[in-house]
Predicted model as a PDB file, atoms N, CA, C, CB and O in Angstrom, pLDDT in the B-factor column:
MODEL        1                                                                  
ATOM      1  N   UNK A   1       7.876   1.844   8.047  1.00 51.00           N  
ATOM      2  CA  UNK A   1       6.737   2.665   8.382  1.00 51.00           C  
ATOM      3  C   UNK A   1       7.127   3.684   9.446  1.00 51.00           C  
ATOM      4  CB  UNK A   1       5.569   1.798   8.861  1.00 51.00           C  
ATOM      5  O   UNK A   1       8.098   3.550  10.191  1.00 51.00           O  
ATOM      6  N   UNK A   2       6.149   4.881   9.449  1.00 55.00           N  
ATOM      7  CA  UNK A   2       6.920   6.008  10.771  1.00 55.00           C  
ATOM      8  C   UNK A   2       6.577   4.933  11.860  1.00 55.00           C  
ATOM      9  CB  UNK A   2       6.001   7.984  11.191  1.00 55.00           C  
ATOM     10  O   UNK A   2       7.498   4.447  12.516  1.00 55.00           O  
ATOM     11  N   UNK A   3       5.279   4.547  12.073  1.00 57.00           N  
ATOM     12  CA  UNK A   3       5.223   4.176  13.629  1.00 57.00           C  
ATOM     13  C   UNK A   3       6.412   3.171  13.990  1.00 57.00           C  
ATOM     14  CB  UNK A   3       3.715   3.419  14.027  1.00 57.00           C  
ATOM     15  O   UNK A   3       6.807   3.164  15.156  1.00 57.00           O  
ATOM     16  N   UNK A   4       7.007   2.313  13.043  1.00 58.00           N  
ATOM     17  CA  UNK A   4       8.073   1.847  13.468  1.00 58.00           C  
ATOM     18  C   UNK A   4       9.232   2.337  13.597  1.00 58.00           C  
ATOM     19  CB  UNK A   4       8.207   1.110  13.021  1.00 58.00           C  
ATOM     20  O   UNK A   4      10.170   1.616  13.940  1.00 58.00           O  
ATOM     21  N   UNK A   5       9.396   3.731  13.332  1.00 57.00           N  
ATOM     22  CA  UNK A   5      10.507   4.320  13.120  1.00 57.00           C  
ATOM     23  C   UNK A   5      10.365   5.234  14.684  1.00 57.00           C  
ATOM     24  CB  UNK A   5      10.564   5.156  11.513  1.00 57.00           C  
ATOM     25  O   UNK A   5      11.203   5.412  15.568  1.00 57.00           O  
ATOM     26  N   UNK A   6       9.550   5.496  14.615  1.00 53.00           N  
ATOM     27  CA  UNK A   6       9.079   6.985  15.657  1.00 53.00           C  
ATOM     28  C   UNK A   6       8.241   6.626  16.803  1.00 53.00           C  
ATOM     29  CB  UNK A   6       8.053   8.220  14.804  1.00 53.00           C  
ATOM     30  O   UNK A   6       8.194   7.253  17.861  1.00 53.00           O  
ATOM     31  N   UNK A   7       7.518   5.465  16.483  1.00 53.00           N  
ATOM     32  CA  UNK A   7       6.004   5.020  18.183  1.00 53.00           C  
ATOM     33  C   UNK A   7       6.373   3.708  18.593  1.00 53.00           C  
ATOM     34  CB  UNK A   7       3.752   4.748  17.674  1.00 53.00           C  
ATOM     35  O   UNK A   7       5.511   2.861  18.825  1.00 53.00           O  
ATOM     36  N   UNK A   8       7.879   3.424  18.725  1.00 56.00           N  
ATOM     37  CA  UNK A   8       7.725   1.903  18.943  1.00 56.00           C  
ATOM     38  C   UNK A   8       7.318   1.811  20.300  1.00 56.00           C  
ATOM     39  CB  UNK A   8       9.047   1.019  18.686  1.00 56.00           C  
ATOM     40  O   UNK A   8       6.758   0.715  20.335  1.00 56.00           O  
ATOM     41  N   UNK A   9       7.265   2.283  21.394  1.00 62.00           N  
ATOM     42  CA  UNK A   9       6.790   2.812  22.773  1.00 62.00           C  
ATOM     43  C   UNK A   9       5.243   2.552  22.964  1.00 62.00           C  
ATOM     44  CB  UNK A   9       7.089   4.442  22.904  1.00 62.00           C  
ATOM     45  O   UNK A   9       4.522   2.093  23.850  1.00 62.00           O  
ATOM     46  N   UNK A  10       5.084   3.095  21.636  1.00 58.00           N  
ATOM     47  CA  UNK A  10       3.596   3.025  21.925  1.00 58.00           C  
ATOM     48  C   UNK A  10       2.770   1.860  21.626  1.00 58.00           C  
ATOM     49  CB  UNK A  10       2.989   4.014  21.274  1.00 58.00           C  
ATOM     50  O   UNK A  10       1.647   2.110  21.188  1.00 58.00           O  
ATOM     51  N   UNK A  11       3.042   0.849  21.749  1.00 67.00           N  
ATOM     52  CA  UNK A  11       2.551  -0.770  20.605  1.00 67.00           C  
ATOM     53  C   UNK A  11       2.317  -1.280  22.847  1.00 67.00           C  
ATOM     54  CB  UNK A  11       4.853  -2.212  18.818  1.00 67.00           C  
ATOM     55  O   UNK A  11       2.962  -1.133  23.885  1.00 67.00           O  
ATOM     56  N   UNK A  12       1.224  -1.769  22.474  1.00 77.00           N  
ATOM     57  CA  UNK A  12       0.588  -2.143  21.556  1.00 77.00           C  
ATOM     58  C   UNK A  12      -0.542  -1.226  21.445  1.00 77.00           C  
ATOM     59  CB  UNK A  12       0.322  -3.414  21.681  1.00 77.00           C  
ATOM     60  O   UNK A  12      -0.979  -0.492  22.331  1.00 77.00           O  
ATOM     61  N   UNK A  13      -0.922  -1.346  20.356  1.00 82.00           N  
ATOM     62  CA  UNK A  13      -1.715  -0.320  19.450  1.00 82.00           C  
ATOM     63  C   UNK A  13      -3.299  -0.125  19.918  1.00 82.00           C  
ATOM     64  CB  UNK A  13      -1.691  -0.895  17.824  1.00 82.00           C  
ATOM     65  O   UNK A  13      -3.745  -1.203  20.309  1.00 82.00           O  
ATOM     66  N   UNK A  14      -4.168   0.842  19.979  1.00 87.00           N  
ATOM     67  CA  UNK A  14      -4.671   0.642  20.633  1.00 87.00           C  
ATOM     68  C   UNK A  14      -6.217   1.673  19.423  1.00 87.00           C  
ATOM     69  CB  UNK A  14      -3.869   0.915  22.140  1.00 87.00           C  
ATOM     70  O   UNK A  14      -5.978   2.496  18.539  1.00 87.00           O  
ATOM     71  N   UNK A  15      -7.271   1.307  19.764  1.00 92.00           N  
ATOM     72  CA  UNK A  15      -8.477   1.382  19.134  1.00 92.00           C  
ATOM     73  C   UNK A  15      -8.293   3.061  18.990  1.00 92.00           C  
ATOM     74  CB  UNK A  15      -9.872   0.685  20.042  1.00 92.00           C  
ATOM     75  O   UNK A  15      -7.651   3.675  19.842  1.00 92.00           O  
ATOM     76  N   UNK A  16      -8.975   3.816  17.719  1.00 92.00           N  
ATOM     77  CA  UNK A  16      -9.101   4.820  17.551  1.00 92.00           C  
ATOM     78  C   UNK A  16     -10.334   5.423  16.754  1.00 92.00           C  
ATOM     79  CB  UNK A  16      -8.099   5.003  17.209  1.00 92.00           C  
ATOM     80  O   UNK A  16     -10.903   4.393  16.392  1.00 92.00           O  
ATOM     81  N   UNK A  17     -10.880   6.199  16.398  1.00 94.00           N  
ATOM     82  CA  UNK A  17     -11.935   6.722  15.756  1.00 94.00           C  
ATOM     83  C   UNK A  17     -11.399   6.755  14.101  1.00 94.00           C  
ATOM     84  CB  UNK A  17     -12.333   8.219  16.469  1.00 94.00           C  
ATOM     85  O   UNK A  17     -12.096   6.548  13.108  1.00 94.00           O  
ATOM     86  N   UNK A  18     -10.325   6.998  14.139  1.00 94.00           N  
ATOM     87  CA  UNK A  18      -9.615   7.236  12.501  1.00 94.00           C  
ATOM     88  C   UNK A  18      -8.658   7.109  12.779  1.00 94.00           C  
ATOM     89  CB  UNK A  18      -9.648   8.470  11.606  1.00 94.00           C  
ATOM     90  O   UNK A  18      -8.073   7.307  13.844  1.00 94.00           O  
ATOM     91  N   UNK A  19      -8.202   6.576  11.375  1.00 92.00           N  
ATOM     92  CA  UNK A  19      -6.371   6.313  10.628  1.00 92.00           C  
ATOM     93  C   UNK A  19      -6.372   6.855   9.891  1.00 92.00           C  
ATOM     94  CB  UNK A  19      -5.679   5.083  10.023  1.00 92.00           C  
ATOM     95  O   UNK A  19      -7.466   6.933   9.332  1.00 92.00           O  
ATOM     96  N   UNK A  20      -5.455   7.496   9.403  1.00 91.00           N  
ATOM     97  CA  UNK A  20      -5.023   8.277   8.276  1.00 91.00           C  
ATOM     98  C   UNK A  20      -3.569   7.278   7.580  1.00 91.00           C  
ATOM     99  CB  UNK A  20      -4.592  10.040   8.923  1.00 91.00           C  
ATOM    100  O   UNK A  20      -2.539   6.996   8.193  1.00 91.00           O  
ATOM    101  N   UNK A  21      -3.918   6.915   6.178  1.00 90.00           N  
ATOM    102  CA  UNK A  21      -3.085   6.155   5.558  1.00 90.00           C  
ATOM    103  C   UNK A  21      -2.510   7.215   4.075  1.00 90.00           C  
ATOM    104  CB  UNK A  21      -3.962   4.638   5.238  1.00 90.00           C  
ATOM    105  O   UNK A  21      -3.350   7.675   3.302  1.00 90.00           O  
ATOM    106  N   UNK A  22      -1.554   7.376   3.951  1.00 88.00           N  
ATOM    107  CA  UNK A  22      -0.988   8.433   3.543  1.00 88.00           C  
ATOM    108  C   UNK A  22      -0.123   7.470   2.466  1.00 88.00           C  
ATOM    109  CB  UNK A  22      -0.240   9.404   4.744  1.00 88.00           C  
ATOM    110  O   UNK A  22       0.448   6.429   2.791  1.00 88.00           O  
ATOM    111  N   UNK A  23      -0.155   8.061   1.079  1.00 83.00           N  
ATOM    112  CA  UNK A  23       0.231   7.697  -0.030  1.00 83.00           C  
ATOM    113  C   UNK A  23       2.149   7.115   0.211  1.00 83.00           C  
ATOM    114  CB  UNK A  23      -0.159   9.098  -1.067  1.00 83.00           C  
ATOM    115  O   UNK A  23       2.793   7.397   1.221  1.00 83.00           O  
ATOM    116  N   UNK A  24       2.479   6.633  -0.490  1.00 80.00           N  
ATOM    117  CA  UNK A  24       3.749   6.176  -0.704  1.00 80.00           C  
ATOM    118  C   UNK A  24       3.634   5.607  -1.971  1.00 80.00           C  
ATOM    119  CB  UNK A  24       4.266   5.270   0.310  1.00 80.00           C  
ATOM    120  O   UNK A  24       2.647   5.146  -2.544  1.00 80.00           O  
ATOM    121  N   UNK A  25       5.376   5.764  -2.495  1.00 77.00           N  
ATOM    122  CA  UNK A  25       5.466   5.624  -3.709  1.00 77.00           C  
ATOM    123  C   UNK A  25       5.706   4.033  -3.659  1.00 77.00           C  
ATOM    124  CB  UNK A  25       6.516   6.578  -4.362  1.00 77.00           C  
ATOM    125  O   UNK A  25       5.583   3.343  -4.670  1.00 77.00           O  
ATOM    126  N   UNK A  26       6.021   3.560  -2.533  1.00 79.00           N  
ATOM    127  CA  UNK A  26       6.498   2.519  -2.094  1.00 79.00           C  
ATOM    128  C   UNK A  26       5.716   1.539  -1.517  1.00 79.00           C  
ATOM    129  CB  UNK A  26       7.291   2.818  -1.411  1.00 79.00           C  
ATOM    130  O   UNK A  26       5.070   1.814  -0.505  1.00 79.00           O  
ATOM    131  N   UNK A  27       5.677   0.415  -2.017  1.00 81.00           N  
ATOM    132  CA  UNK A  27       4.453  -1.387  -1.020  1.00 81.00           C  
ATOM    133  C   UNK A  27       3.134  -0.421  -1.054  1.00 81.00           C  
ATOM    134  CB  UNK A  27       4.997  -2.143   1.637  1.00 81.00           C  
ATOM    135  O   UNK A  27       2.833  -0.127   0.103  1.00 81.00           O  
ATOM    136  N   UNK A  28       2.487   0.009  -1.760  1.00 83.00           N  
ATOM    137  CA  UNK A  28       1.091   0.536  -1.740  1.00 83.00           C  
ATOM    138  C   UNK A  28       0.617  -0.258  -1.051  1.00 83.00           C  
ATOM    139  CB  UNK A  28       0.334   0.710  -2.893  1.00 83.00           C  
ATOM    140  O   UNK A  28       0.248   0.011   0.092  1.00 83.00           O  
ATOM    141  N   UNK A  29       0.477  -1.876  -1.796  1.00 84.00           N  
ATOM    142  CA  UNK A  29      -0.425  -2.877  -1.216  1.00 84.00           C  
ATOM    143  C   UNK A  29       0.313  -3.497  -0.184  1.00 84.00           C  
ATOM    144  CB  UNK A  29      -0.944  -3.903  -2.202  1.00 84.00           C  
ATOM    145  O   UNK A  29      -0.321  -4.437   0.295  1.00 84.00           O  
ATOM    146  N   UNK A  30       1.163  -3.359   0.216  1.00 87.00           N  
ATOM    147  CA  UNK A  30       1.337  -3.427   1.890  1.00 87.00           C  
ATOM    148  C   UNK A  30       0.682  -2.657   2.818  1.00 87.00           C  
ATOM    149  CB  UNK A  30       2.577  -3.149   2.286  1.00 87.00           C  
ATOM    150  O   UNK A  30       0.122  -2.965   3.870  1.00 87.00           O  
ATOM    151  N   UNK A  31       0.860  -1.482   2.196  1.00 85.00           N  
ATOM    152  CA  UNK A  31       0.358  -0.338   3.163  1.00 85.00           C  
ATOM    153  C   UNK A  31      -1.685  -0.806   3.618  1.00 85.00           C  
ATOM    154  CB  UNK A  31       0.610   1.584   1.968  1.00 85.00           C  
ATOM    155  O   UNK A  31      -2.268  -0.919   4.696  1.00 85.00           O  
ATOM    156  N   UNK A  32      -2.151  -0.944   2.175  1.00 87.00           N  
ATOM    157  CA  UNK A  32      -3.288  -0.986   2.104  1.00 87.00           C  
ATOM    158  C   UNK A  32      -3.821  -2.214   3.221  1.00 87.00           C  
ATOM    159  CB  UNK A  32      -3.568  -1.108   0.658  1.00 87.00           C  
ATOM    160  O   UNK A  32      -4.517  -1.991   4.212  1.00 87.00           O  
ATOM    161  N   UNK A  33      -3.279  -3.620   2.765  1.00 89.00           N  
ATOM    162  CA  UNK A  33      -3.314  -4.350   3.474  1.00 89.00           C  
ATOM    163  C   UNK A  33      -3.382  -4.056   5.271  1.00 89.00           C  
ATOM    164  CB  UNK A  33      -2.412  -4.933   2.940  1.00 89.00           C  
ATOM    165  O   UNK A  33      -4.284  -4.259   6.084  1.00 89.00           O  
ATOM    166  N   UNK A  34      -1.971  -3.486   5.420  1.00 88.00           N  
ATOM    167  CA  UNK A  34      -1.978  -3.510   6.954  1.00 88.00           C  
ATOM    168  C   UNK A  34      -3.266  -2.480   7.443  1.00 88.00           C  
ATOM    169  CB  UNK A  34      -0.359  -2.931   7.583  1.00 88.00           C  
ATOM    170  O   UNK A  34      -3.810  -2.608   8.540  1.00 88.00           O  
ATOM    171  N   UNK A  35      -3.653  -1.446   6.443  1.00 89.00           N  
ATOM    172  CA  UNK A  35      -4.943  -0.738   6.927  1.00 89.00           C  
ATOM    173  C   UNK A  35      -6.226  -2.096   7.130  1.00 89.00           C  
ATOM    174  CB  UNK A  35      -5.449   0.608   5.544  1.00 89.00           C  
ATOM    175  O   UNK A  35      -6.959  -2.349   8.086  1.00 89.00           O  
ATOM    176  N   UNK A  36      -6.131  -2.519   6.275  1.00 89.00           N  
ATOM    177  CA  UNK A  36      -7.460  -3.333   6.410  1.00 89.00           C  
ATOM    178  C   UNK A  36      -7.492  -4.322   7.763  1.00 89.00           C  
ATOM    179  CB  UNK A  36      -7.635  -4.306   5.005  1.00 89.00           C  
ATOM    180  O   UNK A  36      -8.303  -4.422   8.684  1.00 89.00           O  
ATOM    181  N   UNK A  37      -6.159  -5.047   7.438  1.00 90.00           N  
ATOM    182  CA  UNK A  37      -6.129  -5.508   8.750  1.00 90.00           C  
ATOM    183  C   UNK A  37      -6.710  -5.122  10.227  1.00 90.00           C  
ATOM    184  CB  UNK A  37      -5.106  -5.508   8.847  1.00 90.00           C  
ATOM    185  O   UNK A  37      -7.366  -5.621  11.141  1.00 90.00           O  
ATOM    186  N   UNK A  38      -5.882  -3.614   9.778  1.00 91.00           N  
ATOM    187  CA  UNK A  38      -6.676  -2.803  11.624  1.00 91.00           C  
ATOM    188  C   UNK A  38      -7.706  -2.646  11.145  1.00 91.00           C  
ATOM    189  CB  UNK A  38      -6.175  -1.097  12.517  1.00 91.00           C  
ATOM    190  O   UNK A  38      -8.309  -2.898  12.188  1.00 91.00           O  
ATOM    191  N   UNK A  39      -8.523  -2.433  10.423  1.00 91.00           N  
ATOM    192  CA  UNK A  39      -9.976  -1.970  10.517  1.00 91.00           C  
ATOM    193  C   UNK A  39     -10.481  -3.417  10.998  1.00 91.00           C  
ATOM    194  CB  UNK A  39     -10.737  -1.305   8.950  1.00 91.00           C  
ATOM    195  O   UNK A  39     -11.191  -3.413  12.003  1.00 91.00           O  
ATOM    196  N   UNK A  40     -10.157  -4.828  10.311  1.00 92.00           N  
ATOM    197  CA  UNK A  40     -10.807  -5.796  10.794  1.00 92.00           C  
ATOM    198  C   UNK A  40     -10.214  -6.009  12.125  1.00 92.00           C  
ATOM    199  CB  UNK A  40     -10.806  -6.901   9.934  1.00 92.00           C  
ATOM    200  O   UNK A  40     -10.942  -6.671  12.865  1.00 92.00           O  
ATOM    201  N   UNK A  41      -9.245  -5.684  12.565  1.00 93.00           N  
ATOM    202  CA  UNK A  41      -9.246  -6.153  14.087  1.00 93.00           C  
ATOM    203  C   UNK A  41     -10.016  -5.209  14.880  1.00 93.00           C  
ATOM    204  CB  UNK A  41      -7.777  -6.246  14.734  1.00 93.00           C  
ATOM    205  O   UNK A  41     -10.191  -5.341  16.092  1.00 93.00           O  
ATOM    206  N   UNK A  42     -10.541  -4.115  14.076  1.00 94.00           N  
ATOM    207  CA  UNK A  42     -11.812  -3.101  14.989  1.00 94.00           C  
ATOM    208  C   UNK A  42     -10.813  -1.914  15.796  1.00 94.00           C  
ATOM    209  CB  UNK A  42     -12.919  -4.296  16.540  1.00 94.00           C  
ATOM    210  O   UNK A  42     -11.347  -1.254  16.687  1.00 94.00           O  
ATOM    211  N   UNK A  43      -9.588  -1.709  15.510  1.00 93.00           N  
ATOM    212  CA  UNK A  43      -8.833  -0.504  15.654  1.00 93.00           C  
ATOM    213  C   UNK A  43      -9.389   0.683  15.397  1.00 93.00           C  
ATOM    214  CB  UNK A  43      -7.823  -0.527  14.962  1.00 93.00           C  
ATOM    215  O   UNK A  43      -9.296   1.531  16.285  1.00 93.00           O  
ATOM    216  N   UNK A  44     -10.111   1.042  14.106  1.00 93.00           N  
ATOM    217  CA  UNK A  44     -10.456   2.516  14.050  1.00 93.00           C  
ATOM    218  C   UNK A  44     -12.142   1.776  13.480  1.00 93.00           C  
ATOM    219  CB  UNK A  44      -9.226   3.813  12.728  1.00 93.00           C  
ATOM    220  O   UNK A  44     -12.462   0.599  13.309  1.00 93.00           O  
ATOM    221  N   UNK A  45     -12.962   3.108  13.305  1.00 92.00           N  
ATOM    222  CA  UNK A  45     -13.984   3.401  12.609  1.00 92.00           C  
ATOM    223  C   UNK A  45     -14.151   3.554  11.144  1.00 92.00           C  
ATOM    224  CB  UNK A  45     -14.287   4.290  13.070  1.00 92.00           C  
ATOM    225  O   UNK A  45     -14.768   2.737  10.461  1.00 92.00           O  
ATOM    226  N   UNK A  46     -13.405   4.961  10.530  1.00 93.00           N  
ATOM    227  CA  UNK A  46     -12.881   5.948   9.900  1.00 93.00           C  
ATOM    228  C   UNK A  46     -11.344   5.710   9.238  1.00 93.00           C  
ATOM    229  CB  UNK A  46     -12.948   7.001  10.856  1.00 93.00           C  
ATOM    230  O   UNK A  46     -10.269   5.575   9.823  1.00 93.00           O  
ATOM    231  N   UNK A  47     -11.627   5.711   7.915  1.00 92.00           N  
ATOM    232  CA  UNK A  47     -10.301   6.354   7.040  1.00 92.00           C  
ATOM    233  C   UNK A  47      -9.961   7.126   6.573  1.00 92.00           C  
ATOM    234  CB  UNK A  47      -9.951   6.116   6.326  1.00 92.00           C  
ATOM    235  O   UNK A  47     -10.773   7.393   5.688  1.00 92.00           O  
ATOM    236  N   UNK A  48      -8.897   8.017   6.556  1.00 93.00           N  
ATOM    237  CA  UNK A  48      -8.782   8.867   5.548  1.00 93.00           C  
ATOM    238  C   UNK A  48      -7.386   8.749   5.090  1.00 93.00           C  
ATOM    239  CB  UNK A  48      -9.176  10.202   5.922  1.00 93.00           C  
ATOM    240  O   UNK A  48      -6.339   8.801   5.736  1.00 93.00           O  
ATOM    241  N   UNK A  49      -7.723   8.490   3.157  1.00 91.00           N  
ATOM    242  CA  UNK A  49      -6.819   8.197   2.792  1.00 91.00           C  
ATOM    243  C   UNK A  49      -5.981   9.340   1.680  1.00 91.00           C  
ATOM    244  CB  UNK A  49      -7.192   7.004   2.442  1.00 91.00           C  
ATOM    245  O   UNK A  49      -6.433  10.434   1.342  1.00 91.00           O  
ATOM    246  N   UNK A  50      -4.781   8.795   1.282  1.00 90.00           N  
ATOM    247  CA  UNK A  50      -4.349  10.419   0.323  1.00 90.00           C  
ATOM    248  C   UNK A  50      -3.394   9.614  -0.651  1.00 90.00           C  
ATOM    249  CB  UNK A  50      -3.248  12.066   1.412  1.00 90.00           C  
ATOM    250  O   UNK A  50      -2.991   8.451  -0.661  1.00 90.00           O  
ATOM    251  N   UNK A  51      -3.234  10.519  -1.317  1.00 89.00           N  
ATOM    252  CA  UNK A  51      -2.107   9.788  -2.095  1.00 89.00           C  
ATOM    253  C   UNK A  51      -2.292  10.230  -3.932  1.00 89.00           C  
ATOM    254  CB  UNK A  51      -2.350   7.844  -1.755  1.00 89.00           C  
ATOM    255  O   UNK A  51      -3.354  10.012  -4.515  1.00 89.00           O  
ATOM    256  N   UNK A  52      -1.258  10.765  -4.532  1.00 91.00           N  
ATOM    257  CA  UNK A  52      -1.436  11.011  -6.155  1.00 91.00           C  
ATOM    258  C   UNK A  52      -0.807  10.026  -6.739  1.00 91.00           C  
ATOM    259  CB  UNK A  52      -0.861  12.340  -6.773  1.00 91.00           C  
ATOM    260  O   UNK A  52      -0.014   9.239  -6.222  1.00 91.00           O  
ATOM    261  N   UNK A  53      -1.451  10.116  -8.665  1.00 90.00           N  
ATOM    262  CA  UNK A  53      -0.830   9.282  -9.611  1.00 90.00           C  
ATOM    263  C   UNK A  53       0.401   9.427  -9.405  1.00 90.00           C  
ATOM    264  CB  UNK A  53      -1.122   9.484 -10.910  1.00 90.00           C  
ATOM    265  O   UNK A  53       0.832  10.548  -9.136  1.00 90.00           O  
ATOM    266  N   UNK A  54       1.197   8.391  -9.480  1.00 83.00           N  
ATOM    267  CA  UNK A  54       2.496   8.223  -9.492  1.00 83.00           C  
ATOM    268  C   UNK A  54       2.900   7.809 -11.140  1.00 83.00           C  
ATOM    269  CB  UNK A  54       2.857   7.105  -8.334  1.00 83.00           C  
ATOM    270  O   UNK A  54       2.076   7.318 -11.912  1.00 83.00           O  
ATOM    271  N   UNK A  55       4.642   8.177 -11.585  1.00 85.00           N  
ATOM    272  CA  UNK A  55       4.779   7.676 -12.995  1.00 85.00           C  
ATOM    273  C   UNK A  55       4.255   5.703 -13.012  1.00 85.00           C  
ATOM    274  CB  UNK A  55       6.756   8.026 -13.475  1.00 85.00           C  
ATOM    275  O   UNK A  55       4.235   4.734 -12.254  1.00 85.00           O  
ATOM    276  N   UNK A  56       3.940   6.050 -14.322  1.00 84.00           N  
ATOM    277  CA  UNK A  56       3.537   4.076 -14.455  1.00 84.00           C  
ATOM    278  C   UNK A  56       2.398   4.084 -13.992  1.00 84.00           C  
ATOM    279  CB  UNK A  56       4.456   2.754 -13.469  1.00 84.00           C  
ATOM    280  O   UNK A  56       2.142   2.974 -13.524  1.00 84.00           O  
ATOM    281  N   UNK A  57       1.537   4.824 -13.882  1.00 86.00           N  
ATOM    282  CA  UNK A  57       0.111   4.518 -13.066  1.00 86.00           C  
ATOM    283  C   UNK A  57      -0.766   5.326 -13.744  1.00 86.00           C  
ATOM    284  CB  UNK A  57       0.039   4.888 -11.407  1.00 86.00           C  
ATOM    285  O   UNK A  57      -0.289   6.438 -13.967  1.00 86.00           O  
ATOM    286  N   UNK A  58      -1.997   5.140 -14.193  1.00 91.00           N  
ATOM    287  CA  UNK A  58      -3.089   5.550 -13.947  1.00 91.00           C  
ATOM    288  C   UNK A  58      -4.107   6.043 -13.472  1.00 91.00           C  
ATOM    289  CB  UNK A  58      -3.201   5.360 -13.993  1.00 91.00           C  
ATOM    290  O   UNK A  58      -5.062   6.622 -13.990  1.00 91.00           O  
ATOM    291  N   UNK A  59      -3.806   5.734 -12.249  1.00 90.00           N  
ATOM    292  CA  UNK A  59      -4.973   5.633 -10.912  1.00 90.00           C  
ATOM    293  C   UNK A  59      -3.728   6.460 -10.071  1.00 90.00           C  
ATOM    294  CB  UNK A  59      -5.614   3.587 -10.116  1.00 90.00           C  
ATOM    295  O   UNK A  59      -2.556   6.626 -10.408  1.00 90.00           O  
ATOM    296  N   UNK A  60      -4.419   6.889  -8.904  1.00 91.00           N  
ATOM    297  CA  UNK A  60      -4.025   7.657  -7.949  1.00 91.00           C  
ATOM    298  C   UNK A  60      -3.990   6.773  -6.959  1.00 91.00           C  
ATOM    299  CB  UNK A  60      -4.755   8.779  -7.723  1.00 91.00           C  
ATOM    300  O   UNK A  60      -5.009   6.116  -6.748  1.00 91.00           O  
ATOM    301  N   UNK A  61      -2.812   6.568  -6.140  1.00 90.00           N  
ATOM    302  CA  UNK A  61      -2.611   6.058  -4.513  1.00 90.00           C  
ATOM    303  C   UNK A  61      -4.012   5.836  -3.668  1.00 90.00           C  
ATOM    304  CB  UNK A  61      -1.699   7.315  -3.603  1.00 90.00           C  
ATOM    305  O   UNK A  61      -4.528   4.920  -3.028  1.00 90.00           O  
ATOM    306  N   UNK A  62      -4.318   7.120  -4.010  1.00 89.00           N  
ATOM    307  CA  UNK A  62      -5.375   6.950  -2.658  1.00 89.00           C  
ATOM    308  C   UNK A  62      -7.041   6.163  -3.639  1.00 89.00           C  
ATOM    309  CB  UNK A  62      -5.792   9.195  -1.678  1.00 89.00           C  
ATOM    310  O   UNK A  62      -8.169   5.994  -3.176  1.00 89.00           O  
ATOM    311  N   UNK A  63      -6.684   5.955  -4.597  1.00 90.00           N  
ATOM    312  CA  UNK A  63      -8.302   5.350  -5.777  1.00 90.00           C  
ATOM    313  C   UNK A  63      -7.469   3.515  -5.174  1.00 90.00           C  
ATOM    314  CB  UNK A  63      -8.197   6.004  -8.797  1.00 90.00           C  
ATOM    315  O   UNK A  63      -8.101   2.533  -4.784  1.00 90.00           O  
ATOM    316  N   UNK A  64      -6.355   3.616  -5.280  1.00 87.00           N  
ATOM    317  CA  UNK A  64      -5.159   2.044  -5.402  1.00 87.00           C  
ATOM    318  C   UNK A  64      -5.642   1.559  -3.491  1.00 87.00           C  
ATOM    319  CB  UNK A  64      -2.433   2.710  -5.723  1.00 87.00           C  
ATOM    320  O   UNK A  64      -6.204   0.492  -3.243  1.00 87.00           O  
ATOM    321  N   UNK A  65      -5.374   2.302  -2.696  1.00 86.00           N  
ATOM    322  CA  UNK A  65      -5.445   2.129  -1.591  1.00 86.00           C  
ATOM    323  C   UNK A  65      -6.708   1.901  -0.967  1.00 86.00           C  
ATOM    324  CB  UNK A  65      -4.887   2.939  -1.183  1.00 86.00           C  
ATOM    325  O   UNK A  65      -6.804   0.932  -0.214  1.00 86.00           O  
ATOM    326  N   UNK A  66      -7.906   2.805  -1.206  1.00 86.00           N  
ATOM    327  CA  UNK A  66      -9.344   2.683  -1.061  1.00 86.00           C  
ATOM    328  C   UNK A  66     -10.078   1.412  -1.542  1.00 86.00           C  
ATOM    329  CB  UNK A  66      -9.907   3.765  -1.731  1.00 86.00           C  
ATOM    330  O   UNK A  66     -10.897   0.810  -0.848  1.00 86.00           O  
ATOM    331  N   UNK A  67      -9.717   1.062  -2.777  1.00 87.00           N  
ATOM    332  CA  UNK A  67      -9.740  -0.252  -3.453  1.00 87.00           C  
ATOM    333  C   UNK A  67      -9.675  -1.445  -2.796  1.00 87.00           C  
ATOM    334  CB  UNK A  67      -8.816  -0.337  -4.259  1.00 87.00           C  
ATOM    335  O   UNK A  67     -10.600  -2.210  -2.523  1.00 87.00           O  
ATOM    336  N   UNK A  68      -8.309  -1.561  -2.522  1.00 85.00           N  
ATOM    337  CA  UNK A  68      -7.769  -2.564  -1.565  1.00 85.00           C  
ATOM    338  C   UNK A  68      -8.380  -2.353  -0.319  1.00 85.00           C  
ATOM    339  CB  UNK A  68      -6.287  -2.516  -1.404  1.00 85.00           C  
ATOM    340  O   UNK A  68      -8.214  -3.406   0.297  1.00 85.00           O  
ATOM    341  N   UNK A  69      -8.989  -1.570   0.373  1.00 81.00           N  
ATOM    342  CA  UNK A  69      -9.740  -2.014   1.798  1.00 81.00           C  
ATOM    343  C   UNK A  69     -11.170  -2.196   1.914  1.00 81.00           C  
ATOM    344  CB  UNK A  69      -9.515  -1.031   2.834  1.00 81.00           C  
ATOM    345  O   UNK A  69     -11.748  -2.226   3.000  1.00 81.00           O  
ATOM    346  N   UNK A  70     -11.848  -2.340   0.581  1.00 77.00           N  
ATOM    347  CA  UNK A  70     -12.872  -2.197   0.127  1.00 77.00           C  
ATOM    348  C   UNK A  70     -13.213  -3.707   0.530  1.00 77.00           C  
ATOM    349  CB  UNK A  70     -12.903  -1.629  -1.278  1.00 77.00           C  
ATOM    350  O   UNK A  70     -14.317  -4.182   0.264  1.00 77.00           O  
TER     351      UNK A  70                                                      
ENDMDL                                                                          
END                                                                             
């Protein structure tokens, strides 16, 4: 993930108004997961999510991702 690549400084993580969870072709449902997680630990408010059909798919990242935090 960037924040592990780029904010390790910044942990521990701290409450925000919005996350922005941004498509990958890669662990969708990881990604999705760890969003939900912070929303249930009460980290943000607000999502905004993104993400297009990828080959092998149907559905779009961000329909796959919204899903899962539903």
């Amino acid at each position: 993930m960037i924040s592990a690549r780029h904010f390790v400084a910044t942990l521990p993580i701290k409450p925000a108004d919005l996350l922005f969870v941004f498509g990958t072709r890669e662990d969708i449902g990881g990604r999705a997961d760890e969003a939900f997680r912070l929303w249930r630990e009460g980290l943000f408010r607000w999502s905004i999510v993104s993400g297009g059909v990828t080959p092998g798919s149907t559905l779009s990242e961000c329909e796959i991702i919204k899903t899962a935090m539903c």
